[in-house]
C-alpha positions as CSV (number, residue, x, y, z in Angstrom):
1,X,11.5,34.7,-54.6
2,X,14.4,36.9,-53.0
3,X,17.6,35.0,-52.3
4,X,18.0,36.9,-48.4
5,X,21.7,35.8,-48.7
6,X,22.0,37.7,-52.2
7,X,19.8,40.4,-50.3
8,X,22.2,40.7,-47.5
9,X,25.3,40.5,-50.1
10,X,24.1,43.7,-52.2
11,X,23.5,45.4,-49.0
12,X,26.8,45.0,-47.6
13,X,28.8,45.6,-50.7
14,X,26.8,49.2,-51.2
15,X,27.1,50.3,-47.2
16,X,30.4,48.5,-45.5
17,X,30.1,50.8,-42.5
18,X,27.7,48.3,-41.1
19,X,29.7,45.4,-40.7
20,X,32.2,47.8,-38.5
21,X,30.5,47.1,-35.3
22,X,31.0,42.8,-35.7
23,X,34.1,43.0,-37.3
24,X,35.9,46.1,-35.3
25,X,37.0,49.7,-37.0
26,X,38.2,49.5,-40.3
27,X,41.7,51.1,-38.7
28,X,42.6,47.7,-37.5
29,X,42.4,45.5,-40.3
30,X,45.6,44.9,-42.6
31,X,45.8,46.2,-46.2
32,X,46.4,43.4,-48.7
33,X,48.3,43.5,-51.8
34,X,48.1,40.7,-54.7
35,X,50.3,40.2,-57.2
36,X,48.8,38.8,-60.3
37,X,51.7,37.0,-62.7
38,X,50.6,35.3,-66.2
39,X,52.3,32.2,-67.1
40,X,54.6,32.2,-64.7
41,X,55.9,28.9,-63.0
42,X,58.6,29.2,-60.5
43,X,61.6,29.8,-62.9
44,X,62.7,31.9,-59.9
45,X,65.8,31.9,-57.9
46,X,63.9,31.6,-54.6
47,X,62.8,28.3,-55.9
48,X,66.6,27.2,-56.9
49,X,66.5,27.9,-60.8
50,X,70.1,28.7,-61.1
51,X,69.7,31.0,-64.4
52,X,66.3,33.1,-63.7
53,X,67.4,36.8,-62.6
54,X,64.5,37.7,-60.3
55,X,66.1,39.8,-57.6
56,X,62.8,41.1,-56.6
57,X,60.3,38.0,-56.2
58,X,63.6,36.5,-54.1
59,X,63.2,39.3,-51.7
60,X,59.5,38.9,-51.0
61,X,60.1,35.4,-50.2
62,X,62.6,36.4,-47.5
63,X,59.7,38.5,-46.4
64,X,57.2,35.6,-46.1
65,X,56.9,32.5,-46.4
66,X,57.1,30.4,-50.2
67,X,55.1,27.3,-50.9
68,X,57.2,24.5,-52.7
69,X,54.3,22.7,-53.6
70,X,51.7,24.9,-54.8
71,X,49.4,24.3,-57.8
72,X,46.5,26.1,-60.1
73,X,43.5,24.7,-60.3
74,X,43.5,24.4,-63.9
75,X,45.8,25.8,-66.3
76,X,43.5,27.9,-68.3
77,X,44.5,31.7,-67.8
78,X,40.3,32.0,-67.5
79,X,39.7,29.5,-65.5
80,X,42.6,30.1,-63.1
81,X,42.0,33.5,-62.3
82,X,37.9,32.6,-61.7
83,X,39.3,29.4,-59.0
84,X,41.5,32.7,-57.5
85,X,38.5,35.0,-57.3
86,X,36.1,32.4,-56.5
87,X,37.2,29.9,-54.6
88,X,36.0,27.5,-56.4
89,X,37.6,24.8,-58.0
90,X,36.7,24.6,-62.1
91,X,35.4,20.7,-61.3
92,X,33.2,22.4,-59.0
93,X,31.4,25.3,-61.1
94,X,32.5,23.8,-64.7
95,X,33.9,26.8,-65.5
96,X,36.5,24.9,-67.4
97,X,36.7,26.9,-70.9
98,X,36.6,30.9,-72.5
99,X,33.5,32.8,-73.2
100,X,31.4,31.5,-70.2
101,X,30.7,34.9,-67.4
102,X,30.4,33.5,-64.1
103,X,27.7,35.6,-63.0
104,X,25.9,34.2,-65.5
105,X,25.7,30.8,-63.3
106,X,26.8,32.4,-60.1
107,X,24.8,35.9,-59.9
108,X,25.5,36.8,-56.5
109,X,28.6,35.4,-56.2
110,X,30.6,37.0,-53.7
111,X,34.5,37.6,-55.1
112,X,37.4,37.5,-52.9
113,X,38.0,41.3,-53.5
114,X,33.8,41.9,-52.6
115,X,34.3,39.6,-49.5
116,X,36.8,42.6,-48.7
117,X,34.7,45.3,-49.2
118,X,31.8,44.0,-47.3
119,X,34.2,44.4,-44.6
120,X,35.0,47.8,-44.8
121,X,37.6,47.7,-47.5
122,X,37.7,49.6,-50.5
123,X,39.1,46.8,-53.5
124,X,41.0,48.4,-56.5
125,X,43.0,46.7,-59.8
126,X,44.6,47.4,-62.4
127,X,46.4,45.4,-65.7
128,X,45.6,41.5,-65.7
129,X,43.6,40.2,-63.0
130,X,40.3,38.6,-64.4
131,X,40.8,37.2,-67.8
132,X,39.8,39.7,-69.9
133,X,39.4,38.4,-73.6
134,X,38.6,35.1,-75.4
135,X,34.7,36.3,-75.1
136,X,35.6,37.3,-71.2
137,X,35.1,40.3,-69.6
138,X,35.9,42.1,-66.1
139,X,33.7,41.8,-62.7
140,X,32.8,45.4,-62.4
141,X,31.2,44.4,-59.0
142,X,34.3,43.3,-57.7
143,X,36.0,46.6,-57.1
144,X,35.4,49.8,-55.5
145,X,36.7,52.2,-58.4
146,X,37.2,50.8,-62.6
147,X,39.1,48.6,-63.4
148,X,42.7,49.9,-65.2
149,X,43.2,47.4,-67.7
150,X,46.3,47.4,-70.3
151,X,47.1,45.6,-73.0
152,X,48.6,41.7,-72.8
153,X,49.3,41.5,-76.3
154,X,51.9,44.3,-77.3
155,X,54.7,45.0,-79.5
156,X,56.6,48.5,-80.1
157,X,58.5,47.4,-83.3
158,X,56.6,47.6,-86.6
159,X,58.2,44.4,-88.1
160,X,56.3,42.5,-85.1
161,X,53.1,43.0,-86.6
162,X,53.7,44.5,-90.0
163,X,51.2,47.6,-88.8
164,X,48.2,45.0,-88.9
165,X,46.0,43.2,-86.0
166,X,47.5,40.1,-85.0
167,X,45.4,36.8,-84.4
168,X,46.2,37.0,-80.8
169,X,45.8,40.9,-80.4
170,X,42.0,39.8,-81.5
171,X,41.1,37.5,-79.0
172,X,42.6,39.6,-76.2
173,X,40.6,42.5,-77.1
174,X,37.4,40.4,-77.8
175,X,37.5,42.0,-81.6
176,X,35.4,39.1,-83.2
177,X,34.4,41.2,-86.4
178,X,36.6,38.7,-88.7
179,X,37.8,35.0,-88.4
180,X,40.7,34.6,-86.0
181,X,42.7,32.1,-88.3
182,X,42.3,34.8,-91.3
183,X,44.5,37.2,-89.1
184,X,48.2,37.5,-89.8
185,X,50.4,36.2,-87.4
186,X,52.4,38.5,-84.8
187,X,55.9,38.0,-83.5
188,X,56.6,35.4,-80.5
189,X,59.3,37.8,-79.0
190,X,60.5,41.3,-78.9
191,X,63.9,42.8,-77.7
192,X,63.4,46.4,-78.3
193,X,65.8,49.0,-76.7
194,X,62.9,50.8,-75.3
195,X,62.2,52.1,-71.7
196,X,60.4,50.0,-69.2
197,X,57.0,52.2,-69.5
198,X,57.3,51.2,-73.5
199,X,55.2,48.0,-71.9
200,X,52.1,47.3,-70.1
201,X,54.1,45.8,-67.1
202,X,56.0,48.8,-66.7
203,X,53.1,51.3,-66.9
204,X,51.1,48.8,-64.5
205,X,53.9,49.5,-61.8
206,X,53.7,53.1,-62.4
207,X,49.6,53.2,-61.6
208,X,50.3,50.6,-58.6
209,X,53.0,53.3,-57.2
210,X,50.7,55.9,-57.6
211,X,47.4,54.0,-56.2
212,X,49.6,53.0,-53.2
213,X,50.3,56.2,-52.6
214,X,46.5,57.8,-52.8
215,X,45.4,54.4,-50.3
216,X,48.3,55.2,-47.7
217,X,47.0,58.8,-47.9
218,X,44.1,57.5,-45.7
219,X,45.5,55.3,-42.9
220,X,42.0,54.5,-41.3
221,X,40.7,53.0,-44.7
222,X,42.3,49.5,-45.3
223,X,43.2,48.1,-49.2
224,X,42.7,45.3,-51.5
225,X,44.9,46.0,-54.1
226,X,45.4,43.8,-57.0
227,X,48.2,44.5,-59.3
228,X,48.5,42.3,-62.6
229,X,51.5,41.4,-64.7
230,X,51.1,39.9,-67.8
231,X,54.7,38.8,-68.2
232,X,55.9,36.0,-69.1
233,X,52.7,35.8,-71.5
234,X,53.6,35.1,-74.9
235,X,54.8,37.0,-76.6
236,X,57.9,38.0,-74.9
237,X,58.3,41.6,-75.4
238,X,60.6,42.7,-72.7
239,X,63.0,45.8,-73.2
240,X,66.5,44.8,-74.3
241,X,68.6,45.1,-71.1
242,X,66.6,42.3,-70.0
243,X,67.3,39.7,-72.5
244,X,71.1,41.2,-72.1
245,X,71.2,39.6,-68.4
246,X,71.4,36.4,-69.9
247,X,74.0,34.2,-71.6
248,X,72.2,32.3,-74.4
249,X,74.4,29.4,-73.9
250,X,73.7,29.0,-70.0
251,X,70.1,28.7,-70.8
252,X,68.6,25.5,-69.3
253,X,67.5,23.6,-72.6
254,X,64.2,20.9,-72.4
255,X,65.7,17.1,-70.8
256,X,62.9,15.3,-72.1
257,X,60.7,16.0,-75.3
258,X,59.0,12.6,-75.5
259,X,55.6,12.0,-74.6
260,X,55.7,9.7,-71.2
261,X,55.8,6.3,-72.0
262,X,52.4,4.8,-71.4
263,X,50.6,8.2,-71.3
264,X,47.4,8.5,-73.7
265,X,48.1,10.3,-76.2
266,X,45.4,13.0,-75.7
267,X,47.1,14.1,-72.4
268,X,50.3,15.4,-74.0
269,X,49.6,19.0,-75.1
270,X,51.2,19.8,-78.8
271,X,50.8,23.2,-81.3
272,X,47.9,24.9,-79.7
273,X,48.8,28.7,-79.0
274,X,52.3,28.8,-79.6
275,X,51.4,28.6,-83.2
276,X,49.9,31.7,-83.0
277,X,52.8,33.3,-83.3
278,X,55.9,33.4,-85.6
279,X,58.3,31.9,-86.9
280,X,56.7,29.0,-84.6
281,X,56.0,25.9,-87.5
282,X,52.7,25.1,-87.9
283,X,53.1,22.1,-89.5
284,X,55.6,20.1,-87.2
285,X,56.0,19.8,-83.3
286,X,59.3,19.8,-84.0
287,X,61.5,22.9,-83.4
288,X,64.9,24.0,-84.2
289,X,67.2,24.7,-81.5
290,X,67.8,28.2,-82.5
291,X,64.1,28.8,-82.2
292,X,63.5,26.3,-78.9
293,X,66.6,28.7,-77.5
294,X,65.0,31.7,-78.5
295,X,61.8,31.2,-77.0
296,X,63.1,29.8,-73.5
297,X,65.4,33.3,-73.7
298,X,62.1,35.4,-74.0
299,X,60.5,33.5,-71.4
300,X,63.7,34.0,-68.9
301,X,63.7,37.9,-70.1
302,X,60.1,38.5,-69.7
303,X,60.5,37.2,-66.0
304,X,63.1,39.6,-65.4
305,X,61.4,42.4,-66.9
306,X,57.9,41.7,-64.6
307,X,60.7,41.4,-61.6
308,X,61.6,44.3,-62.1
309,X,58.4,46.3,-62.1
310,X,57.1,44.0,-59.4
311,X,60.3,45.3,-57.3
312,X,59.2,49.0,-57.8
313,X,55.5,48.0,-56.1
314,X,57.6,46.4,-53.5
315,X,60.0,49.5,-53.0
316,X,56.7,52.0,-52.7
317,X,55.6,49.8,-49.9
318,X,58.3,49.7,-47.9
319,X,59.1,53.6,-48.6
320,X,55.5,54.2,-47.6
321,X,55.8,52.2,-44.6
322,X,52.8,49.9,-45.5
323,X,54.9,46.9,-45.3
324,X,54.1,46.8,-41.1
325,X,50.2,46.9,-42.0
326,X,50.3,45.0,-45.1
327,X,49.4,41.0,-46.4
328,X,51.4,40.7,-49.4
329,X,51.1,37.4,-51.9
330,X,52.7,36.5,-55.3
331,X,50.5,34.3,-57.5
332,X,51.6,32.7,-60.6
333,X,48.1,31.9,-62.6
334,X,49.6,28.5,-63.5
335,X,52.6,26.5,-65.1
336,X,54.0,26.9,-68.7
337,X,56.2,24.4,-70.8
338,X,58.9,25.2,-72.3
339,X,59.6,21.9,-74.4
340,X,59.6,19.6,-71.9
341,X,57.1,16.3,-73.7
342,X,57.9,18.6,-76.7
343,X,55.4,21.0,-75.3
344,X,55.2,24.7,-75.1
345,X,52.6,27.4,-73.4
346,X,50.5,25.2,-71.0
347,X,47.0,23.4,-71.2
348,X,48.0,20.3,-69.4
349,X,47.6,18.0,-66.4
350,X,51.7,17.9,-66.6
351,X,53.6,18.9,-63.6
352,X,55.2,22.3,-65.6
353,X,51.8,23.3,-66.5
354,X,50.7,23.1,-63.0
355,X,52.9,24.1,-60.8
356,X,53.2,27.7,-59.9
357,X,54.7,30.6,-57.3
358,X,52.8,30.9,-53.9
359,X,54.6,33.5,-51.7
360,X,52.9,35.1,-48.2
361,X,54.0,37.8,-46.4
362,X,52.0,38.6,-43.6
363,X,53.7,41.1,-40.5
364,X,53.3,38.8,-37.3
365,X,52.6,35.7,-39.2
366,X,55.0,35.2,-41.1
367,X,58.7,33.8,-40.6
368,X,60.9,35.6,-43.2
369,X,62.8,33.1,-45.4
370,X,60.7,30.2,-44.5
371,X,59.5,27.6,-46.9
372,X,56.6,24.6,-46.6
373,X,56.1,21.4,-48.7
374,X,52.9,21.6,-47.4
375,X,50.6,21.1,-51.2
376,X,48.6,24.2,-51.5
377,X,46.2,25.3,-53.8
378,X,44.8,28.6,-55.8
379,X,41.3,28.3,-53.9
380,X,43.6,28.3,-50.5
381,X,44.5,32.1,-51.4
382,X,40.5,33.3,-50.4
383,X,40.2,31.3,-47.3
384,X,43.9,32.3,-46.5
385,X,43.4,35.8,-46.8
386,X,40.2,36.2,-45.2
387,X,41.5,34.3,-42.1
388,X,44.6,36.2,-42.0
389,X,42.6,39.5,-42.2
390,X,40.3,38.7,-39.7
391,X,37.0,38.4,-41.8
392,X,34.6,35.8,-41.5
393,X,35.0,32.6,-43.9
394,X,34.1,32.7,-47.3
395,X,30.6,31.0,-47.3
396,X,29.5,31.7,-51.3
397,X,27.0,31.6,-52.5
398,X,29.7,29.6,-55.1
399,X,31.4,26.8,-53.8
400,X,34.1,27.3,-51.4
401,X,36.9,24.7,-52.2
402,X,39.5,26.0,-50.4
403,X,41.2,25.8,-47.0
404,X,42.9,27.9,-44.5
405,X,46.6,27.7,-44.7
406,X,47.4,29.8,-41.9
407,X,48.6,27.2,-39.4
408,X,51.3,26.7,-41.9
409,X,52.1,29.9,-42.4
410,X,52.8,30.0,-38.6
411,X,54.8,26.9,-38.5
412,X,55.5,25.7,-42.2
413,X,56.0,22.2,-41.3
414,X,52.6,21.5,-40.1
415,X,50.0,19.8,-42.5
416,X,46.8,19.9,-43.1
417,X,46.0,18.3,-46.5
418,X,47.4,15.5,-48.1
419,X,47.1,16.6,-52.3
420,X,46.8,19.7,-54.1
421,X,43.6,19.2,-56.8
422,X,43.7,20.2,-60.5
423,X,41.9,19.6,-63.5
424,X,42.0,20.0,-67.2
425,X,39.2,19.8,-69.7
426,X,40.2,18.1,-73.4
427,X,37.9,17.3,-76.0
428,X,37.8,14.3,-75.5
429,X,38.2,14.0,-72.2
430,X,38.4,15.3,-68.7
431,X,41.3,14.8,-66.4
432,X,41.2,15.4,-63.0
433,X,44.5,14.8,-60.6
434,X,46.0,14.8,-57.2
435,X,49.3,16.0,-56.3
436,X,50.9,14.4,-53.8
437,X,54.6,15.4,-52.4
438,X,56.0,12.0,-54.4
439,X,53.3,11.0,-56.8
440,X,50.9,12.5,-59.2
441,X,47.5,10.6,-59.7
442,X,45.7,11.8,-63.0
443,X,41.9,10.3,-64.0
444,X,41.0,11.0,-67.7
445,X,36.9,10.3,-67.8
446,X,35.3,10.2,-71.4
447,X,33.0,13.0,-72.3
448,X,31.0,9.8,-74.2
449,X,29.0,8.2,-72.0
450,X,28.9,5.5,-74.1
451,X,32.7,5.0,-73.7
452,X,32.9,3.4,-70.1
453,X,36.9,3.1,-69.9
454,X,38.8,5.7,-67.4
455,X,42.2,6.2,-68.3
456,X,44.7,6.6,-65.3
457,X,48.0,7.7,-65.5
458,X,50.9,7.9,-62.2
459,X,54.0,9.7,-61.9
460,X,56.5,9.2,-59.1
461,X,58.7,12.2,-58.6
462,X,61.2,11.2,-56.2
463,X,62.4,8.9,-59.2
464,X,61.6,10.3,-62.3
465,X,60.5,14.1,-62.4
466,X,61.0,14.2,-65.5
467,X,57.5,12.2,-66.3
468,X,59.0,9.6,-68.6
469,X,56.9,6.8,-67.8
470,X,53.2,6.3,-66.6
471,X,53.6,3.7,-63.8
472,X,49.9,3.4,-63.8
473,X,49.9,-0.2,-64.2
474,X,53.3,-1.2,-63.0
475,X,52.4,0.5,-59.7
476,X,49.1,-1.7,-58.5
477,X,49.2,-0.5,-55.2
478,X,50.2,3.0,-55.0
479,X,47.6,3.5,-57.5
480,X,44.8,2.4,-55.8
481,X,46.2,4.6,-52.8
482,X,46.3,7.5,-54.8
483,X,42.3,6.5,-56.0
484,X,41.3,6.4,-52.5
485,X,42.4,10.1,-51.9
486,X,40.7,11.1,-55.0
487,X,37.4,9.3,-53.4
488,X,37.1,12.0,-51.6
489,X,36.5,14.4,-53.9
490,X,32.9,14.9,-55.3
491,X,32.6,13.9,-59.0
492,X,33.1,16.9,-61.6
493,X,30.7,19.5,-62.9
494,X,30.9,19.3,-66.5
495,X,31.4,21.9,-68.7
496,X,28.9,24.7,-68.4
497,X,27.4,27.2,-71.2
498,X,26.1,29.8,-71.8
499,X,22.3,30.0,-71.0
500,X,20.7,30.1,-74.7
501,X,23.5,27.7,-76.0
């Protein structure tokens, strides 16, 4: 039997002229612009890092307003960008891992950029928005014209790779024909003296100038336009004058390498995808400090880089005059370590795996320079959107997990929910946590059902942000406070698969 809702989804995606008599002309609606970062936590001088060089992000957030608190969902490149497009949390649709499609669990799921276009927009993209590789592809559904896609794993110096395909230039390509681990390595960093354009970030800017500038040509037809930068994604290839800004010795260098005391051992992420990648050891956690400096100076260079092209987006608006008409948000698609519990890249329930960049500008909503501690969310940036755009709530068919942050956005003090919500899926395990504006609350349920104990940990970070010590059973009472909040979330989907599997 017909799904009518599905029905009425197709029909509105393929003729959006109907919905202009509910939802007035198309003329009035504001454009919206997203911009997409990978890896990038908020190593960001709007955020008070003292060292990062990101003239550009700074300036939206005197546009807008910039969330202090804001979290991913997971932090799975993946599954982050599926909780942005969705909605959905990854506990909610168990879209936890690589390889799964979504519309092979969700068919007519409606995407934020389709919500858009069934309301008279027309949705375009380009470079790294869904996660395309690991078995992954694009939503072709989701936009109005193909998707522009560019590469996330790229060098320009033939040392980098020694001419050959790198482990990581596989997955991200979905080239399967030969075993991953029988692929040569590639380089973690590059610091070529090449032109901007010489990357995928800077050619990315170059199509969002020129898409900007087609969409203003029509100013009756509204935009969503989602513009993806894959820097600070390993590796770190960023032209030279980049890396240049920055004094190797003023780099901020990783407090605390330990695991927490207390934590389980499983929750501490080690190796991973960082040994992808050389001259990263394989065989020891343990790095150098030539080689931890090197890498925390390609992650500060790659930001300044993707700055830098994000400023040129930002400049094209503003020369175009779209920035009156015009919802702009930065997203970071989650946290990344950089040797903090002697980790690096992200895959954790830690607080620098999680926490990311969430910046609105919206023209009459807005306060310019404002700020909120106010926990947000990745599913918030759906519900947000739509609200501030004047469509109707997101109603699925997926599950809608996130909430309207618009009254903060007004007045950033207000609040409206207690905890941000993540998750991460291990092996052994999954974890799901509350984020409070003190105190983290993480609950590690075994995948064995046989295996009845829950492992909690707690971290207070008014006195130790550095997550040294679980306080999970030193702190009785504020645990079972933070368990109560978590009771009112439903219990977690569980991993899906592919049907077939």
């Amino acid at each position: 039997m017909c799904n009518p809702r599905s029905i009425a989804a197709r029909i509105l995606t393929t003729i959006p002229f109907l919905v202009f008599a509910v939802f007035g002309s198309a003329a009035d609606k504001p454009n919206v612009l997203i911009l997409l970062v990978d890896d990038l936590k908020p190593t960001l001088g709007c955020y008070g890092d003292e060292v990062a060089v990101s003239p550009n992000i700074d300036r939206l957030a005197e546009m807008g307003t910039r969330f202090d608190l804001a979290y991913c969902n997971q932090s799975v490149c993946m599954a982050s960008r599926y909780n942005l497009m969705l909605g959905s949390r990854s506990s909610s649709t168990g879209f936890y891992s690589f390889g799964t499609q979504f519309r092979e669990v969700y068919p007519d799921a409606v995407t934020m950029p389709q919500h858009f276009r069934n309301s008279g927009y027309v949705a375009h993209s380009m470079g790294k928005v869904f996660h395309i590789g690991h078995g992954n592809t694009n939503d072709d559904e989701s936009w109005s014209a193909p998707h522009l896609k560019d590469k996330v794993i790229e060098y320009v110096l033939p040392e980098s790779t020694h001419r050959q395909l790198t482990r990581e230039e596989a997955l991200f390509t979905n080239e399967f024909s030969r075993p991953i681990r029988s692929l040569p390595r590639g380089a973690a960093w590059e610091n070529a003296d090449v032109l901007d354009e010489a990357y995928a970030d800077g050619r990315i800017a170059t199509h969002a100038v020129d898409r900007l500038r087609e969409l203003s040509a029509d100013p009756d037809q509204p935009f969503f336009l989602a513009v993806g930068f894959v820097r600070p994604h390993l590796p770190f290839s960023a032209p030279r004058k980049y890396w240049e800004m920055y004094d190797r010795g003023d780099l901020p260098m990783p407090e605390f390498e330990e695991a927490p005391e207390g934590a389980p051992a499983f929750a501490v992420k080690r190796g991973g995808e960082i040994t992808a990648f050389k001259p990263v050891p394989v065989d020891t956690v343990v790095f150098e400090d030539d080689l931890k400096r090197d890498l925390i100076h390609g992650y500060y260079a790659s930001v300044s880089y993707m700055d830098a092209q994000l400023g040129r987006v930002l400049d094209e608006v503003e020369s175009l005059g779209l920035d009156e008409n015009t919802i702009i948000v930065l997203w970071g698609d989650h946290g990344w370590h950089l040797g903090d519990h002697g980790s690096w890249t992200k895959h954790s329930n830690h607080e620098q795996a999680n926490r990311i960049p969430i910046i609105f500008y919206a023209p009459g909503v807005t306060k310019g320079g404002t700020s909120s501690k106010q926990p947000a969310e990745t599913v918030d940036i759906y519900t947000t959107l739509a609200s501030l755009a004047g469509l109707p709530k997101p109603s699925g068919p997926q599950p809608i997990d996130g909430i309207d942050l618009t009254p903060v956005l007004k007045s950033p003090g207000k609040r409206i929910r207690e905890y941000a919500y993540h998750a991460y899926n291990k092996r052994s395990h999954l974890g799901r946590a509350i984020r409070t504006e003190r105190y983290r609350l993480v609950e590690w349920i075994p995948h064995d059902s046989s295996k009845n104990e829950t492992v909690y940990e707690l971290y207070d970070y008014k006195e130790d942000p550095l997550e040294t010590k679980n306080l999970a059973d030193s702190k009785p009472k504020i645990l079972n406070d933070m368990l109560e909040l978590l009771a009112q979330e439903p219990p977690p989907r569980k991993q899906v698969s592919r049907p077939g599997r």
